[in-house]
C-alpha positions in Angstrom: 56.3 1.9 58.8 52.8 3.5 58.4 51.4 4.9 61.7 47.8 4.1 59.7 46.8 0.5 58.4 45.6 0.4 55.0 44.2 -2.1 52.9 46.0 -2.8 49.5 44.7 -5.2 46.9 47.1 -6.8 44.8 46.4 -8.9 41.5 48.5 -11.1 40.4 50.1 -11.7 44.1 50.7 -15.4 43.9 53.4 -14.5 41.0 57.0 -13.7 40.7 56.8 -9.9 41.1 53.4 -10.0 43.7 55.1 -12.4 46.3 57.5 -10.5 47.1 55.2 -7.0 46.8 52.5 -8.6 49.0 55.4 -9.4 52.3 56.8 -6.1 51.4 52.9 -4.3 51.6 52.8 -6.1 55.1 56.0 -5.4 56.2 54.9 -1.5 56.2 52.1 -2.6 58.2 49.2 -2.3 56.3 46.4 -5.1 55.2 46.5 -6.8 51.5 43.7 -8.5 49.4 45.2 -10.8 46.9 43.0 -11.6 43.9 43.8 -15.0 42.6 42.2 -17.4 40.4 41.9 -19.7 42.4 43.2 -21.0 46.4 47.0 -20.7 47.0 48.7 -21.6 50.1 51.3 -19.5 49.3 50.3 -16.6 51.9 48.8 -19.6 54.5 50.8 -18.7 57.1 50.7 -14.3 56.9 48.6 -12.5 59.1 46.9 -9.7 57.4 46.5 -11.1 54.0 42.9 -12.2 53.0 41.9 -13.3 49.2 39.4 -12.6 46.8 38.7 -15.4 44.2 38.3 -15.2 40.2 39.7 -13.3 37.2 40.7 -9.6 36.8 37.9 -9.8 34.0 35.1 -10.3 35.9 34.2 -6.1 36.5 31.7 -7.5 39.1 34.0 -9.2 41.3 37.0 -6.6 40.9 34.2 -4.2 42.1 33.5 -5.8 45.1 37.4 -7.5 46.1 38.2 -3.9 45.7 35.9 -2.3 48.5 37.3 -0.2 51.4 41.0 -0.2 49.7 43.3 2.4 49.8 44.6 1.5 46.2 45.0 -1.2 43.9 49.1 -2.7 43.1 48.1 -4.3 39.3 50.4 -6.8 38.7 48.9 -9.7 37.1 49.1 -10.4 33.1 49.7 -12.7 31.1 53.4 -13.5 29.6 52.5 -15.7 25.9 54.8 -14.1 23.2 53.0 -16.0 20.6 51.1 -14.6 18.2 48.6 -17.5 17.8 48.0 -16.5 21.9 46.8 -12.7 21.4 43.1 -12.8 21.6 43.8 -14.1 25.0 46.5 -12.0 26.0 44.5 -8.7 25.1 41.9 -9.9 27.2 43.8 -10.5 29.9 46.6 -7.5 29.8 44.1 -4.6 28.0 40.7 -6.3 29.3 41.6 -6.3 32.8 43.0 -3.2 33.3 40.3 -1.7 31.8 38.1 -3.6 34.8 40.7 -2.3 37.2 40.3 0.9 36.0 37.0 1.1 36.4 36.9 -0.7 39.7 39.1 2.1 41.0 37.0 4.9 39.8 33.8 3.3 41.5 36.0 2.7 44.6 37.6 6.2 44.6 41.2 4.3 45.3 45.0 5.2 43.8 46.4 2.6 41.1 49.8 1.8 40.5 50.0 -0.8 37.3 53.2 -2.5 36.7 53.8 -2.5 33.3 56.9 -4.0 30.9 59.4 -1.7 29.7 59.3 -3.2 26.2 56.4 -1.0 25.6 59.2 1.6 25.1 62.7 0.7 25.7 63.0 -1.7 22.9 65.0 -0.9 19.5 67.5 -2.6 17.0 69.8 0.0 17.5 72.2 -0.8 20.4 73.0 3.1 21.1 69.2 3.7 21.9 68.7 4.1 25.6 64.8 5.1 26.5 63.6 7.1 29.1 60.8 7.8 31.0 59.5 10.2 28.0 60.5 8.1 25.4 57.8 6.9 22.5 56.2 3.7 22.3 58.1 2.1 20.0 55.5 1.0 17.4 57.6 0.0 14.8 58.8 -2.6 16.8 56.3 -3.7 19.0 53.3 -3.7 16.4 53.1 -7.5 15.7 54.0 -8.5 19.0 50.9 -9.0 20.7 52.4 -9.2 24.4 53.4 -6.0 24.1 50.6 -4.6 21.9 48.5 -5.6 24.4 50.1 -3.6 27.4 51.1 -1.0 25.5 47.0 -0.3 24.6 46.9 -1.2 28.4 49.1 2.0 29.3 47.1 3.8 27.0 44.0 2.9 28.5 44.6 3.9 32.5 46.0 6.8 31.5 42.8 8.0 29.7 40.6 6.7 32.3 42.9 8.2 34.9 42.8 12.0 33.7 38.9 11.6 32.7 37.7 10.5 36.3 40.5 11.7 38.3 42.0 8.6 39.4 45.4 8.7 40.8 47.4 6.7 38.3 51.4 5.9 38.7 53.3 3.1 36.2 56.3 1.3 36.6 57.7 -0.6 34.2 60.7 -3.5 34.2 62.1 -5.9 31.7 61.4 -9.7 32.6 63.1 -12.5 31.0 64.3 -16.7 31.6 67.4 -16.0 30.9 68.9 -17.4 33.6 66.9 -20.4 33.2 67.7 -21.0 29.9 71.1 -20.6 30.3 70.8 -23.2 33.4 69.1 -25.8 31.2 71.7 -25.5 28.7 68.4 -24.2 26.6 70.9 -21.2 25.0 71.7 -23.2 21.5 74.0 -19.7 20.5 74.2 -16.3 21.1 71.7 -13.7 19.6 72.8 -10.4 18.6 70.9 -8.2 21.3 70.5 -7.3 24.8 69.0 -6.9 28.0 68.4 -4.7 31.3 67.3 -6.1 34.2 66.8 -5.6 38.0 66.4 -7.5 41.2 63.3 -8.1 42.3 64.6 -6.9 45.9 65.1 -3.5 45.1 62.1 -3.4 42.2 59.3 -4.1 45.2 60.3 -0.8 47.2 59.8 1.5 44.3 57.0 -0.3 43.3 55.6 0.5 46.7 57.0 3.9 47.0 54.9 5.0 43.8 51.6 4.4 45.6 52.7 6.6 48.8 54.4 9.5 46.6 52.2 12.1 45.2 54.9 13.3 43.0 54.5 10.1 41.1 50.9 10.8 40.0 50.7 10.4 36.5 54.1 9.5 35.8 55.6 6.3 34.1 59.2 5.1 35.8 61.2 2.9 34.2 62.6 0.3 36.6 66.2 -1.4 35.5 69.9 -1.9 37.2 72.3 -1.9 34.3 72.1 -2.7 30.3 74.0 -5.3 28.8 74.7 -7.4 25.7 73.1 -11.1 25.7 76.7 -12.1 25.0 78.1 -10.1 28.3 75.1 -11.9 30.0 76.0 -15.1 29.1 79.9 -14.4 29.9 78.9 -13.1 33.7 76.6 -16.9 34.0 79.5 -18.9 33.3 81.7 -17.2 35.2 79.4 -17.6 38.3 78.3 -21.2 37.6 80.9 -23.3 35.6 78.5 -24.0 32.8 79.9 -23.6 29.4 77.8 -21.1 27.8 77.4 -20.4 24.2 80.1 -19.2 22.4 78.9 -19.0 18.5 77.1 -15.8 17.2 74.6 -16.3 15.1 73.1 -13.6 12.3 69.2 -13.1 12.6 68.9 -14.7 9.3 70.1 -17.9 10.0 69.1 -18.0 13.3 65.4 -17.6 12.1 65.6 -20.0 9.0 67.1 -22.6 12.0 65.0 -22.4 14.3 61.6 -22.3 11.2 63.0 -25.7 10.2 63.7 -27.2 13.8 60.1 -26.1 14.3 58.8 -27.2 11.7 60.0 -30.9 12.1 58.9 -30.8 15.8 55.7 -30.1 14.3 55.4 -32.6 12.2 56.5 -34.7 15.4 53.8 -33.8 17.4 56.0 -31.8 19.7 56.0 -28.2 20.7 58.2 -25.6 19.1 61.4 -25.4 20.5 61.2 -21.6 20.4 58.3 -19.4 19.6 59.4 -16.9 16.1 58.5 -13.8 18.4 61.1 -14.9 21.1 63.7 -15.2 18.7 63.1 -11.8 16.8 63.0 -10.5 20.9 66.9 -11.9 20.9 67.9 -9.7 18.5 66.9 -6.2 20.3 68.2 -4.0 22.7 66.2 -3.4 25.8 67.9 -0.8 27.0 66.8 2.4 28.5 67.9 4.6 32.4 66.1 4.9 35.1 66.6 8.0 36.0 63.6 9.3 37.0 62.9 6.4 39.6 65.8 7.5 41.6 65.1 11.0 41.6 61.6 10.6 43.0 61.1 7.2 43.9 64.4 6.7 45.7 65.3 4.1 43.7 68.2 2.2 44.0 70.0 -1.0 42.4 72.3 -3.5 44.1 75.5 -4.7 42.1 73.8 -6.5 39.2 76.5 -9.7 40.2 74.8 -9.8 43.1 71.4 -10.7 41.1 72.7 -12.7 39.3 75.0 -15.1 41.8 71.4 -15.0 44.5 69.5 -15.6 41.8 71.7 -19.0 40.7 71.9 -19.8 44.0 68.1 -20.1 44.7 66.9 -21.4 41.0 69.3 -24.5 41.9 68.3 -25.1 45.1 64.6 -24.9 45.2 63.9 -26.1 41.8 61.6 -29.1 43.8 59.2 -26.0 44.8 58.4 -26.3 40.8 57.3 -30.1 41.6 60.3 -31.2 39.4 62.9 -33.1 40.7 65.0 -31.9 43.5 68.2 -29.9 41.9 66.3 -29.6 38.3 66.6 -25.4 38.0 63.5 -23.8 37.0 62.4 -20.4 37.1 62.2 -19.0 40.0 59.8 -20.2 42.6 58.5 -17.4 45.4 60.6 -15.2 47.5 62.9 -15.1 44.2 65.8 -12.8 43.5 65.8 -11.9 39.8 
């Protein structure tokens, strides 16, 4: 714990990944200011936490909520793989970094921005495993706006950074609902690609860690426990939880003319798709890449990966209510999560 209290603002704390930084922030003993869109009683009961209401694209407000910190933890974003959703998701993710950016450079305060790996770690070919000094990898990720969008955002706070001086670390993490889908039997087969992924228990420390080590100025970290195919994935879920998971493996090409015509007819139904086009071509990568670089310097350090996933089962089915479904109905994970 810090002998000196800071102030930290956080934006996007009332989320899956800010939750857990914001009790971590206060466990070190320092002060947070959460920037929310709107009241949450999430943090009701904390001491030390105040808020600061409205959007990470207002520059005026994310001027002034960002007064007297020590640095800013950028979290928030918005997760909308479809393409018909980019204008709003480049506000959002490239916008509002930009007005974090500048909010730190007026406020003469660190930044550590959390990021996606899929920026970089992201390829058909299953050998590929990115590091911290890998490429973006634009022939991939050009006409997926989600990660168009933080990609340009990376790009962005690192110019900004090195022109007005401002201390600038990334980390970067693969999210997913796997587990979700899997739960709600929401898995029709099994895609051809695969996944890293990390529990959000040991993702928090490093996260913090970047903002207290000067060796991670400008660097990117890429934050994952282990790589593995979405058919090992599915194998390890029905081991832990009894539910028959899918056994039949489908090509890309039929797998996308299957799910054009399911959507389609939906359509024409009046219902939602049943799976966005850009989710599916997602199934059929590898997001694979080390993390190397995080241990080395941000003493990084991942827990047995069937641990994740047999907490993270575990707490999806019993506090599914906390979703304001039904009690039992698994959903994605609520706060204090595990994966």
């Amino acid at each position: 714990m810090s002998n000196s209290k800071k102030l930290f603002v956080v934006t996007g704390g009332t989320g899956f990944v800010g939750v857990e930084l914001i009790h971590h922030i206060i466990g070190q003993g320092h002060r947070v200011r959460v920037l929310v869109r709107t009241p949450d009683k999430t943090f009701e009961a904390l001491k030390n936490v105040e808020f600061a209401y409205g959007s990470v694209t207002d520059q005026e407000l994310v001027n002034k909520s960002c007064e007297g910190c020590s640095g800013i933890f950028h979290v928030a974003g918005v997760v909308d793989h479809s393409r018909s959703a980019a204008p709003y998701v480049y506000k959002v993710n490239t916008d509002g970094t930009r007005v974090i950016m500048q909010a730190a450079i007026k406020n003469k305060c660190k930044v550590v921005f959390v990021s996606t790996s899929g920026t970089t770690a992201v390829s058909k070919d299953a050998k590929r495993i990115a590091s911290d000094e890998t490429d973006y990898a634009m022939d991939v990720i050009s006409n997926w706006p989600y990660y168009d969008s933080k990609r340009q955002a990376e790009e962005l706070a690192r110019e900004l950074s090195k022109k007005h001086g401002v201390p600038l670390k990334s980390l970067e993490y693969y999210r997913h609902k796997s587990i979700y889908k899997f739960l709600m039997k929401k898995v029709p087969w099994v895609p051809g690609g695969g996944l890293n992924f990390c529990d959000v228990r040991d993702l928090v420390p490093a996260i913090y860690k970047a903002m207290v080590t000067p060796e991670a100025n400008g660097r990117t970290f890429l934050i994952g426990a282990v790589n593995m195919s979405l058919a090992q994935f599915f194998q390890a879920l029905e081991k832990q939880t009894g539910i028959a998971g899918p056994k039949l493996v489908v090509p890309f090409s039929i797998g996308w003319s299957t799910i054009s015509a399911l959507n389609a007819v939906r359509r024409v139904a009046g219902k939602d798709p049943l799976f966005d086009k850009v989710v599916i071509e997602m199934a059929y990568h590898f997001w694979y890449f080390d993390a190397h670089a995080a241990q080395e310097i941000l003493n990084f350090k991942a827990r047995d990966w069937q641990v994740t996933i047999k907490d993270s089962v575990q707490y999806i089915c019993e506090h599914g209510h906390l979703m304001g479904l039904p009690h039992g109905v698994p959903v994605l994970p609520a706060p204090r999560s595990k994966l």
